[in-house]
PADRENLUM-325569 format. One record per residue: residue number from 0; z, x, y negated of N, C-alpha, C in turn. Coordinates in Angstrom, 3 decimals. Each point is the difference from the previous one (the first is absolute). Example, Ala and Ser with C-alpha at 12.3 -4.5 7.8 and 13.67 -1.06 7.14 Angstrom:
2
REC resi      npz      npx      npy     capz     capx     capy      cpz      cpx      cpy
REC    0    7.800   13.190    5.690    0.000   -0.890   -1.190    0.000    0.900   -1.200
REC    1   -0.720   -0.350   -1.050    0.060    0.820   -1.190    0.730   -0.770   -1.090
end
This chain:
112
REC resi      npz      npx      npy     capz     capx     capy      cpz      cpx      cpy
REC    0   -0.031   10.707   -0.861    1.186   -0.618   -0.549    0.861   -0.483    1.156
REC    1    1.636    0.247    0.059    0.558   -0.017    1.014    1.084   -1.335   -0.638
REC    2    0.173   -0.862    0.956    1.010   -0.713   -0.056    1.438   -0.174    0.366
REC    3    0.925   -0.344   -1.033    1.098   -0.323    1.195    0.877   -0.896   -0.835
REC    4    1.116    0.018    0.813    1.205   -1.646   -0.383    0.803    0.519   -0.487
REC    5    0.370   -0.513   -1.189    1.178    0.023   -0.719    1.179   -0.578    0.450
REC    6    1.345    0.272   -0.743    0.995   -0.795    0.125    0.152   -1.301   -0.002
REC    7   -0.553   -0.710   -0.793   -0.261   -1.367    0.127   -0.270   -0.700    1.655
REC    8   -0.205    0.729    0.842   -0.186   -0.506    1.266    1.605    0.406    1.187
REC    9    0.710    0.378   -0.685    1.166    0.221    0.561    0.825   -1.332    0.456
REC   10    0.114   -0.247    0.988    1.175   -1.299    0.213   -1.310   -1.060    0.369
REC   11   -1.056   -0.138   -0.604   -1.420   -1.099   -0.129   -0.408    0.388    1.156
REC   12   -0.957    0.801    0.547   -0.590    0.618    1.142   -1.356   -1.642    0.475
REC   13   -0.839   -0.713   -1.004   -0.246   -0.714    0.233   -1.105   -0.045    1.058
REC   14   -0.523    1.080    0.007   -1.084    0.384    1.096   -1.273   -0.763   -0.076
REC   15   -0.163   -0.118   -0.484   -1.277   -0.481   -0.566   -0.958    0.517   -0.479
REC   16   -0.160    1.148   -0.381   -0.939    1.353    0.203    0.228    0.580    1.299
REC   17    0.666    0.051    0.879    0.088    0.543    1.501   -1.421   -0.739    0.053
REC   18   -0.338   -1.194    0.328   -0.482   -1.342    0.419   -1.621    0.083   -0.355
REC   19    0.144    1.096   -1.341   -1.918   -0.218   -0.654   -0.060    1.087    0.523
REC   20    0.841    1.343    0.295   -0.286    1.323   -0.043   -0.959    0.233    1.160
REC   21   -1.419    0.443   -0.356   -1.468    0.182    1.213    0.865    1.010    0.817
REC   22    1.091    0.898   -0.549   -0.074    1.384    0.371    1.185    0.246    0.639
REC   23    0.740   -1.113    0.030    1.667   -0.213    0.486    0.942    1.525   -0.679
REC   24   -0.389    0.570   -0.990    0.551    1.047   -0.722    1.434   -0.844   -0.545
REC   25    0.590   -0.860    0.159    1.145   -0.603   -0.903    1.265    0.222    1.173
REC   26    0.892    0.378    0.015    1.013    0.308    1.418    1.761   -0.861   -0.618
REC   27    0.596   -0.830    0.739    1.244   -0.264   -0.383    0.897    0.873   -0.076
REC   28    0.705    0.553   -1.296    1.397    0.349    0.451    1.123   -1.372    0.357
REC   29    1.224    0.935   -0.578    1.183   -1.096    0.006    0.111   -0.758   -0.522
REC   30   -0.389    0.133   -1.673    0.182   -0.850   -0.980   -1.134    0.021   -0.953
REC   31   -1.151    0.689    0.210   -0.790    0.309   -0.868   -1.724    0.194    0.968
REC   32   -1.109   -0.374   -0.638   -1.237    0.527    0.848   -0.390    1.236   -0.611
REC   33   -0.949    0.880    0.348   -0.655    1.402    0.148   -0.955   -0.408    0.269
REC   34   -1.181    0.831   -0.762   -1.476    0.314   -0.053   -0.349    1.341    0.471
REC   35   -0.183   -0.041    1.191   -0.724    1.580    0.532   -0.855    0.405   -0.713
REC   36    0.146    1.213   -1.380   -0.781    0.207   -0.723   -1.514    1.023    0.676
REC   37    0.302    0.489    1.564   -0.935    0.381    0.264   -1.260   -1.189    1.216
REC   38    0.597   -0.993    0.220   -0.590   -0.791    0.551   -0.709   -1.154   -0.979
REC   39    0.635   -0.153   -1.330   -0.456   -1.191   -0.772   -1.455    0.432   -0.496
REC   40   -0.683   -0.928    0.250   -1.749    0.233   -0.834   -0.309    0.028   -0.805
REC   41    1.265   -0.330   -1.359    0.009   -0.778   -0.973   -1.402   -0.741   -0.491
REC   42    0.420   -1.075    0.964   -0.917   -1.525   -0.198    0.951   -1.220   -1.472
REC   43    1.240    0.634    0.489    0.493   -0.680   -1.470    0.077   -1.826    0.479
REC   44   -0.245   -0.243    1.224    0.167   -1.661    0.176    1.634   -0.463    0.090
REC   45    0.609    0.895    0.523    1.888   -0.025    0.195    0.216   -0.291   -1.856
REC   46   -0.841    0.629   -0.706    1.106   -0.255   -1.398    0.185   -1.507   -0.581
REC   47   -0.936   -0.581    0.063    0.186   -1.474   -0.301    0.259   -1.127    0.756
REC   48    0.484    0.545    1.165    0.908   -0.519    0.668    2.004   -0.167   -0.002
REC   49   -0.185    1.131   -0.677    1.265    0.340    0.163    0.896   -0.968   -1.236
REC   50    0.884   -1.074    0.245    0.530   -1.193   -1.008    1.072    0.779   -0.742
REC   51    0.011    1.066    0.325    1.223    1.071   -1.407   -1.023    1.116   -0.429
REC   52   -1.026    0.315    0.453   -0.859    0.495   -1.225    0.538    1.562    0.688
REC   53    0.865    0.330    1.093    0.061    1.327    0.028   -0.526    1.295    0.736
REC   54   -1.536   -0.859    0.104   -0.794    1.384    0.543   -1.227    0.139   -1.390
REC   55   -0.274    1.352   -0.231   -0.755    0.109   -0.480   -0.164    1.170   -0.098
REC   56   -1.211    0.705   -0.578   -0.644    1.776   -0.128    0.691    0.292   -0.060
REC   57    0.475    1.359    0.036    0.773    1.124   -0.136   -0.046    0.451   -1.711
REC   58   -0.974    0.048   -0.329    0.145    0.237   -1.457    0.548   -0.930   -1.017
REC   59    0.316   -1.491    0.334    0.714   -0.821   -0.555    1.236   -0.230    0.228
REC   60    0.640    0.533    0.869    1.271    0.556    0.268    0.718    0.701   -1.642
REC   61    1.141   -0.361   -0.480    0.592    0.103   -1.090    1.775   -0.562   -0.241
REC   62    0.487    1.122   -0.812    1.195   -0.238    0.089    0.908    0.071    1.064
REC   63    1.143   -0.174    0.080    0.678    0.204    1.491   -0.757   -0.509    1.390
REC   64   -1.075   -1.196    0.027   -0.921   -0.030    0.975   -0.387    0.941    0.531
REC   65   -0.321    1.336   -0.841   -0.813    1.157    0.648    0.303    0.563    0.890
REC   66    1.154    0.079    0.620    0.801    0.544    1.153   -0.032   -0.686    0.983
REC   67   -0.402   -1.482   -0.003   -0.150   -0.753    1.113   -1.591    0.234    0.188
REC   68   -1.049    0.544   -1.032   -1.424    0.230    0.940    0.546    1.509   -0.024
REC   69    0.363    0.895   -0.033    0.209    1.256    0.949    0.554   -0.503    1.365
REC   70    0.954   -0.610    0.118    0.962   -0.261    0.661   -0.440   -0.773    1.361
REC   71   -1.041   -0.984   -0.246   -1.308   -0.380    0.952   -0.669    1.202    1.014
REC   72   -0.197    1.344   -0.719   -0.678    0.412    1.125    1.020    0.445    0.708
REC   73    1.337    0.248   -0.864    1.029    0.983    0.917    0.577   -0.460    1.014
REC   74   -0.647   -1.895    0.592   -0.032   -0.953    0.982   -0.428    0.853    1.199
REC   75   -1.120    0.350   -0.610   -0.584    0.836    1.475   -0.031    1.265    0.329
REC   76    0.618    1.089   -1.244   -0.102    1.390    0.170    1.277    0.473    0.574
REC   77    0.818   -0.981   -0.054    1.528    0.629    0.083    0.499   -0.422    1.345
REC   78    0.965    0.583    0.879    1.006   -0.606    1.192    0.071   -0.869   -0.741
REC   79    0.436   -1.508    0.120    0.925   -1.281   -0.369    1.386   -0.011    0.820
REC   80    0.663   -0.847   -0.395    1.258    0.229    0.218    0.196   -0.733    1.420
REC   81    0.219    1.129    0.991    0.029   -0.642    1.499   -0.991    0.269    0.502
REC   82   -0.984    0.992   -0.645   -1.448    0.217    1.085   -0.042    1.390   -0.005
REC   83   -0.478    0.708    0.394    0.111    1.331    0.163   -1.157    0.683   -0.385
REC   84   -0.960   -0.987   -0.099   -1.373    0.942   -0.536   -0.510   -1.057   -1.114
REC   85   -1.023    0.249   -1.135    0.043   -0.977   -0.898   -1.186   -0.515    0.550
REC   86   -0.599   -1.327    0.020   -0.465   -0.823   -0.137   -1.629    0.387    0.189
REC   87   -0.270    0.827   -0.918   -1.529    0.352    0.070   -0.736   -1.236   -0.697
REC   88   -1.392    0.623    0.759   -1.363   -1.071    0.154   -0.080   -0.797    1.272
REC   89    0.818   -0.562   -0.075   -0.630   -0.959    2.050   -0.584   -0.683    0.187
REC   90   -1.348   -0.326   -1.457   -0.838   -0.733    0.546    0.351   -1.362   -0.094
REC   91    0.473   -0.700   -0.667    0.327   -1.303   -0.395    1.630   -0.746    0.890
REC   92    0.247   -1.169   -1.002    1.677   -0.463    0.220   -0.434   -0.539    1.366
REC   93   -1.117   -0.731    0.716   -0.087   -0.160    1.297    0.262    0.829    1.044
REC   94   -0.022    1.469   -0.095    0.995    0.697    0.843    1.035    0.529   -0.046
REC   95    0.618   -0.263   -0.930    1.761    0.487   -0.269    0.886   -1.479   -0.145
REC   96   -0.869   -1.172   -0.351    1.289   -0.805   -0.509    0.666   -0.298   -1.064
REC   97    1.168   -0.820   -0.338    0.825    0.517   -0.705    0.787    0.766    0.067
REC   98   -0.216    1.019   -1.069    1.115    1.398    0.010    1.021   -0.122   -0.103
REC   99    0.642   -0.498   -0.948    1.421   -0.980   -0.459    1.216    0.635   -0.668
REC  100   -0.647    1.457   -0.383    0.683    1.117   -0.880   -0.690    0.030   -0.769
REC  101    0.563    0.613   -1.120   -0.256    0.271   -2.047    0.054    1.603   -0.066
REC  102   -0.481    0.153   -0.809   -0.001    1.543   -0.444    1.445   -0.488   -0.547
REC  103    0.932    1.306   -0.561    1.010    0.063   -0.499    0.162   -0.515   -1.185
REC  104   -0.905    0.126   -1.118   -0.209   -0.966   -0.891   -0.094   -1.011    0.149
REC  105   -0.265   -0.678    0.912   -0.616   -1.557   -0.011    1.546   -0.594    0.602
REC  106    0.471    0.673    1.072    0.763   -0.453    0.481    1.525    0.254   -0.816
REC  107   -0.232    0.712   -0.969    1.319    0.251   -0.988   -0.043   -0.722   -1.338
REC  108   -1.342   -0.640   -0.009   -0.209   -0.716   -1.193    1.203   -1.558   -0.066
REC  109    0.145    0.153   -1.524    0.836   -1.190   -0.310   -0.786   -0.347   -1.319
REC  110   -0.148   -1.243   -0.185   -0.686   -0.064   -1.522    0.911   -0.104   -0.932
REC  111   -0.159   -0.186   -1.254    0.776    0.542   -0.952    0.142   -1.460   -0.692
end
């Protein structure tokens, strides 16, 4: 079972699953966090941490949410905007940092 963050964490970025994560799989964008779906163990300790409720399985993903857990891995499969190669697996946010770019969705999002 694979995890990731919903919209609800857009603008919030409370980091507080960064903080429990054994596996440092959680990476900052600009406005939103990412779950390296190939680094996470799913240990599942980040979800009840999170004070907007917006990480959780992939299969509970529903309704317009669902594009924000696709949209999670496309954190790391895709160039981001200003990098030239995408992101990958690097092995946890302790060697990259904050990234401080959004996938195009995240970063085009307006709520309604």
């Amino acid at each position: 079972m694979a995890y990731a963050i919903g919209a609800a964490c857009i603008d919030i970025k409370d980091k507080t699953c960064m903080d429990v994560c054994p596996v440092e799989c959680i990476y900052e964008g600009g406005r939103k966090l990412y779950i390296n779906p190939v680094e996470c163990i799913d240990c599942g300790v980040c979800v009840p941490t999170c004070p907007v409720e917006a990480i959780r399985p992939l299969e509970e993903f529903d309704g317009g949410d669902i594009e924000f857990a696709t949209d999670n891995a496309t954190f790391f499969s895709e160039a981001l905007p200003g990098h030239e190669y995408p992101l990958g697996n690097p092995g946890g946010v302790s060697r990259t940092g904050t990234i401080g770019v959004d996938t195009t969705l995240v970063s085009g999002y307006h709520p309604r």
